[in-house]
ROLUM-139599 format. One record per residue (C-alpha): x, y, z; residue number from 1; chain. Coordinates in steps of 0.001 Angstrom, whole numbers. Example, Ala and Ser with C-alpha at 12.3 -4.5 7.8 and 13.67 -1.06 7.14 Angstrom:
% ROLUM-139599
X,Y,Z,k,c
12300,-4500,7800,1,A
13670,-1060,7140,2,A
//
This chain:
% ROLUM-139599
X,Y,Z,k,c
172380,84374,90636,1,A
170701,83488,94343,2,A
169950,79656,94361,3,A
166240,80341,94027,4,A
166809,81985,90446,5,A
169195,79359,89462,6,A
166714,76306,90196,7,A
163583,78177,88700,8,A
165639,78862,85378,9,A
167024,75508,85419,10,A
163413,74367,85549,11,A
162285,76287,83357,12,A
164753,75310,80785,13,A
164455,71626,81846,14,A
160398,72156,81710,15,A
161461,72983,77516,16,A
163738,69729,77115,17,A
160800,67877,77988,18,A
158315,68889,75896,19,A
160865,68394,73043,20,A
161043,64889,74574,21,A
157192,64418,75177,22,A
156570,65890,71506,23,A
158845,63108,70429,24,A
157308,60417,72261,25,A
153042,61904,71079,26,A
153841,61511,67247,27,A
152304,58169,67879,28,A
149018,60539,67731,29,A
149378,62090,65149,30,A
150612,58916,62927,31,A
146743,58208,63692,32,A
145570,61702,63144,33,A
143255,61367,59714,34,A
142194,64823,59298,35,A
139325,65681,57340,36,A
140778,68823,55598,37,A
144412,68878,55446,38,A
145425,72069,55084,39,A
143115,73517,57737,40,A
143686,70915,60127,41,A
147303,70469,60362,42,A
148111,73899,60709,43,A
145815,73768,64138,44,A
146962,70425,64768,45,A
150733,71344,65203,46,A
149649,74687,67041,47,A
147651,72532,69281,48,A
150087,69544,69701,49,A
153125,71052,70764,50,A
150804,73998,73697,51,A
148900,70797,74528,52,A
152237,68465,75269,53,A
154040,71820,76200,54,A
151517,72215,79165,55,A
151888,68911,80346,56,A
155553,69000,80266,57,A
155608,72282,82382,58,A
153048,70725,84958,59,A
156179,68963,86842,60,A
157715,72435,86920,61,A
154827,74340,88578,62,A
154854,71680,91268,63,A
158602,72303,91830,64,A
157593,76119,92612,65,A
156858,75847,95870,66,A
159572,73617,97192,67,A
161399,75678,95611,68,A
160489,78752,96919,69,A
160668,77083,100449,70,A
163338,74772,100066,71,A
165911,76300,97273,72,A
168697,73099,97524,73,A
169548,71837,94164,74,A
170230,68032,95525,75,A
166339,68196,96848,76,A
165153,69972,93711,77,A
166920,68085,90736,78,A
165831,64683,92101,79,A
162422,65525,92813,80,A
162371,67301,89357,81,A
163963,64130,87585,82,A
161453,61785,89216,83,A
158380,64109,88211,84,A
159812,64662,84632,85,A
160339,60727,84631,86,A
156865,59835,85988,87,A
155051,62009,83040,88,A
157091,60740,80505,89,A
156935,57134,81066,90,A
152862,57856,81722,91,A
153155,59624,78430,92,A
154602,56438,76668,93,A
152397,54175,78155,94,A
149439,56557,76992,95,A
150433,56675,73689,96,A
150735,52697,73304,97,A
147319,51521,74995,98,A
145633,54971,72000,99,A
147300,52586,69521,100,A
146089,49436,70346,101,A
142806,50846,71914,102,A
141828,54571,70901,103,A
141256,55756,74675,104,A
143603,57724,76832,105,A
144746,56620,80302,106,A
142001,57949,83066,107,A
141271,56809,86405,108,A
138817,54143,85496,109,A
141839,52527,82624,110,A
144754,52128,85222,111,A
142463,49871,87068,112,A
142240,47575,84490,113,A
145249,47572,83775,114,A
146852,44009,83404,115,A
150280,42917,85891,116,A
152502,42795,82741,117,A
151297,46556,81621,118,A
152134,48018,85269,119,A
155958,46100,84691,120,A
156253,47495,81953,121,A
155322,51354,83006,122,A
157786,50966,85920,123,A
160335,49599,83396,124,A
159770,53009,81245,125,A
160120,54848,84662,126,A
163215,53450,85317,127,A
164443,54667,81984,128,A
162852,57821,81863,129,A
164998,57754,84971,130,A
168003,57490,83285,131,A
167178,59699,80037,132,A
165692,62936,82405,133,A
168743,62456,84928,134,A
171428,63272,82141,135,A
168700,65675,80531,136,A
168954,67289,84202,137,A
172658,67560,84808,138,A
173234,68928,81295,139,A
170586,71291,81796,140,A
172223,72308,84979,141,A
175943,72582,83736,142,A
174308,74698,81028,143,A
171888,77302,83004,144,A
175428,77804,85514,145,A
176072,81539,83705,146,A
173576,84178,83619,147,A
171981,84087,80188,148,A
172537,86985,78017,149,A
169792,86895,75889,150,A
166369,86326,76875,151,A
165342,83341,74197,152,A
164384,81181,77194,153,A
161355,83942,77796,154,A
160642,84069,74364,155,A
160154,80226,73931,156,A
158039,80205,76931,157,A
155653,83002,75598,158,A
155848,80900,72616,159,A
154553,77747,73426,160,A
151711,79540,76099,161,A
150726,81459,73045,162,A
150247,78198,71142,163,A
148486,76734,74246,164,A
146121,79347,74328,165,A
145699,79768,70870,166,A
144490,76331,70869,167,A
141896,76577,73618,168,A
140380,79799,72092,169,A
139866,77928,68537,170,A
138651,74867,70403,171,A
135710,77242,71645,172,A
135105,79270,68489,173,A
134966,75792,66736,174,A
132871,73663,69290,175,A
129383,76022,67872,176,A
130770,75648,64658,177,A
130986,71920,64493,178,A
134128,72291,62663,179,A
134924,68706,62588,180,A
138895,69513,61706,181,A
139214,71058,65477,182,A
137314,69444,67386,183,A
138048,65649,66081,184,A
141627,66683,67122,185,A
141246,66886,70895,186,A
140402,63160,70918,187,A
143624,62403,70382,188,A
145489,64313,73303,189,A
145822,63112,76349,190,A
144211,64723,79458,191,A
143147,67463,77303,192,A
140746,69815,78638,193,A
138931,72612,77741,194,A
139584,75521,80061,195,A
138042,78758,77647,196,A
134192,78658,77725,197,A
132319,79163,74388,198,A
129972,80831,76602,199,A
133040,83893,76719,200,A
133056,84167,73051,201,A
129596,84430,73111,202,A
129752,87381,75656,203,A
132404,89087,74168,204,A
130241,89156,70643,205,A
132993,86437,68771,206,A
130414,84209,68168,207,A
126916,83947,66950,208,A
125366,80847,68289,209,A
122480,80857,65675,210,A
124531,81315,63054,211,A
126812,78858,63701,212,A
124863,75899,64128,213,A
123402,76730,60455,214,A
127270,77411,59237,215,A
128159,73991,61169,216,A
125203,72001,59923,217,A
125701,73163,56493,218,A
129340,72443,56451,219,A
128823,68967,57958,220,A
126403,67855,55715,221,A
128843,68507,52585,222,A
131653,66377,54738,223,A
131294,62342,53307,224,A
131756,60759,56363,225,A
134385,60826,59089,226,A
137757,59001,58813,227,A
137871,58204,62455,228,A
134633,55768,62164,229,A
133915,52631,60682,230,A
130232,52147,60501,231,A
128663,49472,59775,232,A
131940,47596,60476,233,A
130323,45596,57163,234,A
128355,46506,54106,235,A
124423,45718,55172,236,A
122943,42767,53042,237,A
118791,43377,53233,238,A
115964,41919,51529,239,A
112902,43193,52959,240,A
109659,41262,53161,241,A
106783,42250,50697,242,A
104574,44168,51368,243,A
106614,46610,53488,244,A
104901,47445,57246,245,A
104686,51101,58323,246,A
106295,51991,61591,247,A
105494,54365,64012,248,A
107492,55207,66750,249,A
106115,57038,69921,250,A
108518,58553,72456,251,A
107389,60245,75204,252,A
110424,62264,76433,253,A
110845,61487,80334,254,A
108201,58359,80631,255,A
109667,56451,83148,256,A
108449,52719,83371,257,A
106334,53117,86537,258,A
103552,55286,85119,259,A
102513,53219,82390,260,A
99599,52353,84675,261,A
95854,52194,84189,262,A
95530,55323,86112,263,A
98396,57261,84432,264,A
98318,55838,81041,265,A
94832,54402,80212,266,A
95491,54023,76468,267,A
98678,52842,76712,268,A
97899,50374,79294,269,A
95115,48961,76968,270,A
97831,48904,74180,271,A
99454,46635,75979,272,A
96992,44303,76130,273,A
97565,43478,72385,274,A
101722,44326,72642,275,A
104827,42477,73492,276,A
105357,44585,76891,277,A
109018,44836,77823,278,A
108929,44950,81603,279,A
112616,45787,82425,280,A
113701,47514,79588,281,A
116289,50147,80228,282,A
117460,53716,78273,283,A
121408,53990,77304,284,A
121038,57615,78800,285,A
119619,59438,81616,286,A
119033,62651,79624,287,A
117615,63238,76180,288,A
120553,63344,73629,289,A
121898,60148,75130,290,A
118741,58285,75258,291,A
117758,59284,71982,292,A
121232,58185,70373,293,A
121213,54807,72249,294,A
117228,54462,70651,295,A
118127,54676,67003,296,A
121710,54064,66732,297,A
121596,50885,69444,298,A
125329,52120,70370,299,A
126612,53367,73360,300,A
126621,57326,73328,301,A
130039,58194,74112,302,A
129856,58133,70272,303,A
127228,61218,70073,304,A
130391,63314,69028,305,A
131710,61700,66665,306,A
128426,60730,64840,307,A
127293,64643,65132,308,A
130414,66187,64038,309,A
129941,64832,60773,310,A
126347,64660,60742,311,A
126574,60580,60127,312,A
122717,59163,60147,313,A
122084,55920,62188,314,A
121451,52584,59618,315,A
118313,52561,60508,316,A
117335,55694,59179,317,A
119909,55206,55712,318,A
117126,52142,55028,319,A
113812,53624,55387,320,A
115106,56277,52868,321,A
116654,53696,50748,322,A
113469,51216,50637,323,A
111144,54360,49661,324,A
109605,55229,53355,325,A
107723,58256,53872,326,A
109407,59952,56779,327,A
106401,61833,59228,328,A
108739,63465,61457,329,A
107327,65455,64876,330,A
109132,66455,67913,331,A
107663,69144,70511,332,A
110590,70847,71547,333,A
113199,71933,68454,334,A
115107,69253,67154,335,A
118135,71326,66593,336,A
118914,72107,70763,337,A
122252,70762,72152,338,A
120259,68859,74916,339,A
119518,66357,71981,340,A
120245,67566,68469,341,A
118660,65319,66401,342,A
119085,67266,63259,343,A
122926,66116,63437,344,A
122488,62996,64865,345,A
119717,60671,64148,346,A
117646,62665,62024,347,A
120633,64015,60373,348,A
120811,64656,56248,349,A
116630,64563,55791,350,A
115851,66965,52912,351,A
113216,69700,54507,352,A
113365,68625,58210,353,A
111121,69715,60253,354,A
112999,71957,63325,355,A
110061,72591,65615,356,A
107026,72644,66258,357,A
105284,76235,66863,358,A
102003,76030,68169,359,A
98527,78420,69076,360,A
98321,76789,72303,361,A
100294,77645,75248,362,A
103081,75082,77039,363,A
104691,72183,76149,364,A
101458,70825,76877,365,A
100130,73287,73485,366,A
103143,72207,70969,367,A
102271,68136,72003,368,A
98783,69162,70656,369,A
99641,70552,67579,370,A
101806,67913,66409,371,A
99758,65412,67316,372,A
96882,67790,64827,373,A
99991,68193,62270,374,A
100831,64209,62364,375,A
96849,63265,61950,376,A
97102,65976,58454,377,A
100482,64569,57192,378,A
98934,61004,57186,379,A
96103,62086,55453,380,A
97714,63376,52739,381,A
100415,60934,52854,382,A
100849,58787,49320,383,A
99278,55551,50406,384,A
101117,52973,47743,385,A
104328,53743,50041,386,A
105105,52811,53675,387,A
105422,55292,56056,388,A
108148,55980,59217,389,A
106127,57729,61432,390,A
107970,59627,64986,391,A
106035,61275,67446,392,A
107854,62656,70195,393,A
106199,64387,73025,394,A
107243,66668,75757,395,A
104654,67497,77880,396,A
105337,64892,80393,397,A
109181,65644,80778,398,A
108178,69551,81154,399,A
105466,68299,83884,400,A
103201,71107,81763,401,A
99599,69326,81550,402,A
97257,72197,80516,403,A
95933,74149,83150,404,A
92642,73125,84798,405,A
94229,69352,83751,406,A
92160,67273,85970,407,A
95204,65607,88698,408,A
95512,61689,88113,409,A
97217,61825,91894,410,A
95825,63640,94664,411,A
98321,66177,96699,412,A
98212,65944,100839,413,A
97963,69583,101656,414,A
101192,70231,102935,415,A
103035,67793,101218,416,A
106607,68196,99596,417,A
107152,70165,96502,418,A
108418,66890,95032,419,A
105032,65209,95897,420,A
103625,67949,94242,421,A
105479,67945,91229,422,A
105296,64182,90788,423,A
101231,64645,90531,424,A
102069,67174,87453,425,A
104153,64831,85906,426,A
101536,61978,86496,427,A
99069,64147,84823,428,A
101350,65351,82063,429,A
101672,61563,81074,430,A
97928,61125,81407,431,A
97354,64142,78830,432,A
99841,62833,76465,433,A
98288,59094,76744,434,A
95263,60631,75424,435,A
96759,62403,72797,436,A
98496,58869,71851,437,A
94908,57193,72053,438,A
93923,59270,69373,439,A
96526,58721,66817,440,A
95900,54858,67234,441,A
92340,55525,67314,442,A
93198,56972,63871,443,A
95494,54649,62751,444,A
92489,51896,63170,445,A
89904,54086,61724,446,A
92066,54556,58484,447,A
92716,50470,58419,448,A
96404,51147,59188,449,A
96940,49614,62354,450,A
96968,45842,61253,451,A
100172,47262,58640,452,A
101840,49081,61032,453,A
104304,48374,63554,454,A
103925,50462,66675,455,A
106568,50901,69260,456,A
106158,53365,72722,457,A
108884,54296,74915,458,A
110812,56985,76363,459,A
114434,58259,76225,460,A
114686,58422,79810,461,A
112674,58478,83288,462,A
112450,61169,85941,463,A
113006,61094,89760,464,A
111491,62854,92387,465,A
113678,62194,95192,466,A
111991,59010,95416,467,A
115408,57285,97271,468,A
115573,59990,99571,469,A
119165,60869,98669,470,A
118334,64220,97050,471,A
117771,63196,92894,472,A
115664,64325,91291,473,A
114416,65172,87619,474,A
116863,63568,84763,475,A
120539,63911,84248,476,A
121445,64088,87529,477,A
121856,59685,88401,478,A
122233,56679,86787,479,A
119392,55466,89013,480,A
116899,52856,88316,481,A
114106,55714,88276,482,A
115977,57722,85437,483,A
117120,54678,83208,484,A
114246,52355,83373,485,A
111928,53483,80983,486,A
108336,51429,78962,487,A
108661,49617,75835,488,A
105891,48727,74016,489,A
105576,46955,70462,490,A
102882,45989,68677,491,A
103680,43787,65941,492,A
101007,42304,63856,493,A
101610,38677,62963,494,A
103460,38606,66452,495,A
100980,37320,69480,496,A
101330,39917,72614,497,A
102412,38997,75754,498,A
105176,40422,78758,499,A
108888,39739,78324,500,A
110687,39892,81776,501,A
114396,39340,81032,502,A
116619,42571,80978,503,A
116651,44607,77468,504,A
117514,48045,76201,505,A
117850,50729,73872,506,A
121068,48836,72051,507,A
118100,46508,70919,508,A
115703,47918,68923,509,A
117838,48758,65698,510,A
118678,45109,65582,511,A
115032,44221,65520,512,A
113837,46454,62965,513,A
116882,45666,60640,514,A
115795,42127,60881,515,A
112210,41826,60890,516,A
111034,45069,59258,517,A
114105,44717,56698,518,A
115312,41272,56267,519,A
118985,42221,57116,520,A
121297,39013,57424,521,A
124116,40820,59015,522,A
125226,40139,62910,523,A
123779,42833,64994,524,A
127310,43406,66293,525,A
127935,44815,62670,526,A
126038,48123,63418,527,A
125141,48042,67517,528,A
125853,46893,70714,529,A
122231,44729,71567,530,A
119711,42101,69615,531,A
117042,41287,68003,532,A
114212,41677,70798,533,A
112432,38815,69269,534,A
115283,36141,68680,535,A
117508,36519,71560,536,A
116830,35366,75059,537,A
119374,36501,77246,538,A
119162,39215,79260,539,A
122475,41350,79029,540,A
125134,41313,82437,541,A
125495,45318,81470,542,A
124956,48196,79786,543,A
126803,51876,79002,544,A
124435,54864,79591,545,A
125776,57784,79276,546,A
125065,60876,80064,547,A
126841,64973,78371,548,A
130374,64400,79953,549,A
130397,61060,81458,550,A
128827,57138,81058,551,A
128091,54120,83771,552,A
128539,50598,83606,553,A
124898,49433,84433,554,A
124606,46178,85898,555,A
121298,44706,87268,556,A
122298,44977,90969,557,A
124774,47991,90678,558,A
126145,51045,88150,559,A
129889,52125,88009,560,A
129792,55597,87308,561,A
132878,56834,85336,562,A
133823,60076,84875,563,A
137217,61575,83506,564,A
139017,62187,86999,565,A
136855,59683,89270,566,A
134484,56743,89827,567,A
131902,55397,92190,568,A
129718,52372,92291,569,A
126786,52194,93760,570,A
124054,49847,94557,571,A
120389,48915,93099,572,A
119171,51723,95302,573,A
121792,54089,94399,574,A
123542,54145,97525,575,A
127260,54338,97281,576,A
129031,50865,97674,577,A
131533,51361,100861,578,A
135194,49922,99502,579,A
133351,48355,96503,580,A
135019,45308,93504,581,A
135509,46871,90656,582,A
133931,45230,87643,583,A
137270,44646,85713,584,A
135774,42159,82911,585,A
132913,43876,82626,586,A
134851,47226,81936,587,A
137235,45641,79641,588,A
134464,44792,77456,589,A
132699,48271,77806,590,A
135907,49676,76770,591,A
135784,47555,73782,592,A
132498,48198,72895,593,A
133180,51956,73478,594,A
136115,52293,70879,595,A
134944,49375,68120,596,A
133797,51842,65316,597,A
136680,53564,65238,598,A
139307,53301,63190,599,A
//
């Protein structure tokens, strides 16, 4: 053999002898690994575990190629192979310990938190892997000397890339499924990734999105509950007052905190003349699914996915059923979308749920209308010896779709930027909605309700228009004060209005409704991450917003944006923070907070 063949077979062969050794070392996931159907999910489970920890182990390998290819000396090769091998295993190890203690993989963001006596330890398990892969090399060596005869090495190679992509291609057929029994598996491999799009199955005809999300919805709803979650972390002792007080929420999707204004949002802005006004009151998401889980779960939602898979309602919905509330249930846009999916999430299990709303007028602008028509018919009909739960949310302003001819609440320079342009849409977007918000509490007080019912206005995130001048703009694209800072309004009768300036959020407002609407005695950290709005007075240090693939540590002066392969902070302004401190505490605890309702 030429010395280049020898030193790719031996590392192909050594590549093998460490997956056996990295399988060994990951059974610490699986000894966690609860599925929820056993014989469907441990069949995948192996396939997936030993492709997943086969990749990794042949990552070392593929790096060796070139210096191989360029530089084909065995006492250059081994070492550097011995070290890599070394460096992955004792990573591996260390991985495996803090998903024990801490159900989180190692990322970027984790090693720096790490504390002096873990980073001993991990060059402690280097040195051994050290040891262990050095004999694992020489033997490997002595034994790849001959020519092989039979070609079982290529066979075991096909083998475990088969099972690697295998893996990946039932990962995407199961991701539209919401088969909970694949995808809760992933969580517990590190650095795993998914490379095959479900977008490819789609185009090559595998799968049927439509179909599906019923198939996955269905199946989810017969699941019980998920094994990996423990929520509330206690049983929920209530009593609630008599007589019970309706509630109604209002969200406006994309109402960020700057345009409730007399000129923007008339009837709001008289609302909160007779409201507790929450003047820096932030989302825990800066798009909709992420602000809408942080509103009526009061968690952080890096646990949208584990919530959804098994279609596991927030507490706060579990009691209005329980204490007999009729649920008047309207959204504009379809409930059922991936950009929020409320029909797995927090309006998940409702018997006859309403998916969307289809309307005779045109826009976003058209379906905010006809809901608000359909909400004004469902109240009258409503049985009026119960309590109602009443949730209006509108889309109009979001869309920046007033109806056309809408007078403009802003004027537009000719001229003037298309964001200029498109802020004066939005502006008048949120005035057309305000009035079509006027008029349900113009109801409500006609009908005598208003004095019984609780009302609460907000939004599930803001919008930008470039308004720092570093290119943002719309939602879901920063963690910026303009697409996290959002209105709250509650009108509470018994409770005297008036303006609340400390920081408060999202995490908050199950707490207060499980205390004062329900007479719960448990500690708010028993089902969320804030307080009651009414009996706590500190303003919180930070907060987790999240967004589809990624969260930020929000302080009041600066957000840490994490995602799985980097970080940045950056300031109040959203300007990046040149060699910033990293909020280590602060971290630690969002960790924490981030992994407590799992098992």
């Amino acid at each position: 053999m030429s010395a280049r063949r020898r030193l790719c077979r031996w590392g192909s062969w050594f590549a093998f002898a460490n997956a056996g050794l990295l399988a060994v070392v990951g059974l610490r996931y699986l000894w966690h690994y609860t599925p929820l159907e056993p014989w469907v999910a441990w069949p995948y489970a192996a396939i997936a575990y030993a492709g997943h920890l086969s990749a990794l182990a042949y990552v070392p390998f593929v790096l060796l190629l070139p210096v191989i290819a360029l530089v084909p000396r065995s006492w250059i090769v081994l070492p550097l192979g011995v070290a890599l091998a070394s460096a992955a295993l004792s990573l591996l190890v260390l991985d495996s310990l803090v998903f024990a203690e801490n159900r989180y993989h190692l990322s970027v963001i984790t090693f720096t938190i790490l504390e002096p006596q873990t980073w001993a330890f991990l060059a402690l398990y280097f040195l051994l892997g050290v040891i262990i892969e050095a004999c694992v090399a020489r033997w490997v060596w002595t034994s790849t000397a001959e020519p092989p005869r039979r070609r079982v090495g290529r066979y075991l190679a096909f083998g475990l890339a088969g099972c690697f992509l295998l893996s990946q291609f039932v990962q995407a057929w199961a991701a539209p499924h919401y088969y909970v029994p694949v995808t809760a598996f992933t969580r517990y491999l590190p650095q795993h990734y998914q490379l095959i799009s479900t977008r490819l199955l789609v185009k090559l005809g595998l799968v049927d999105r439509a179909r599906a999300r019923e198939y996955g919805v269905v199946a989810a709803l017969h699941r019980s509950g998920d094994s990996a979650l423990v929520y509330p972390l206690a049983p929920l002792k209530c009593e609630p007052p008599s007589p019970k007080l309706n509630v109604l929420l209002v969200v406006i999707d994309g109402m960020r905190a700057d345009a409730l204004t007399p000129t923007a949002a008339p009837a709001l802005s008289a609302l909160a003349q007779s409201a507790v006004r929450f003047e820096a009151h932030y989302s825990g998401g800066m798009a909709s699914r992420a602000g809408m889980f942080s509103l009526f779960y009061s968690l952080p939602a890096t646990y949208w996915d584990a919530f959804a898979d098994v279609t596991q309602p927030p507490v706060l919905m579990d009691l209005f059923r329980r204490y007999g509330y009729q649920l008047g249930l309207f959204a504009s846009s379809p409930i059922y979308r991936s950009i929020i999916a409320l029909d797995r999430t927090a309006l998940a299990r409702i018997p006859n749920l309403r998916l969307e709303t289809s309307s005779r007028y045109p826009g976003s602008s058209g379906r905010d209308r006809t809901l608000t028509e359909e909400w004004h018919e469902w109240l009258a009909r409503r049985d009026p010896a119960r309590p109602f739960f009443g949730f209006l949310y509108y889309n109009a302003a979001v869309a920046m779709e007033p109806p056309d001819g809408y007078p403009a609440v802003m004027p537009v320079p000719p001229g003037a930027p298309a964001q200029v342009a498109n802020h004066a849409r939005y502006l008048a977007a949120v005035h057309y909605v305000d009035g079509l918000v006027k008029g349900v509490l113009d109801d409500l007080e006609r009908r005598k309700l208003l004095d019984r019912t609780v009302v609460i206005v907000t939004s599930d995130h803001g919008v930008e228009f470039d308004d720092n001048g570093l290119g943002f703009t719309g939602h879901n694209t920063a963690y910026s004060e303009y697409q996290l800072h959002t209105p709250l309004l509650i009108r509470w009768p018994g409770r005297r209005p008036g303006r609340i300036l400390r920081r408060t959020s999202h995490f908050d407002l199950a707490p207060t409704l499980l205390t004062g609407l329900f007479g719960c005695t448990n500690p708010p950290s028993d089902y969320a991450s804030g307080q009651d709005l009414f009996a706590a007075d500190r303003p919180w240090n930070w907060i987790i917003a999240a967004s589809y693939n990624n969260f930020a540590l929000v302080e009041p002066e600066r957000v840490t944006i994490v995602s799985p392969a980097s970080y940045e902070i950056r300031d109040r302004n959203y300007r990046l923070i040149p060699n910033p401190t990293l909020p280590r505490d602060y971290l630690r605890a969002a960790m924490l907070e981030m992994r407590r309702f799992y098992r």
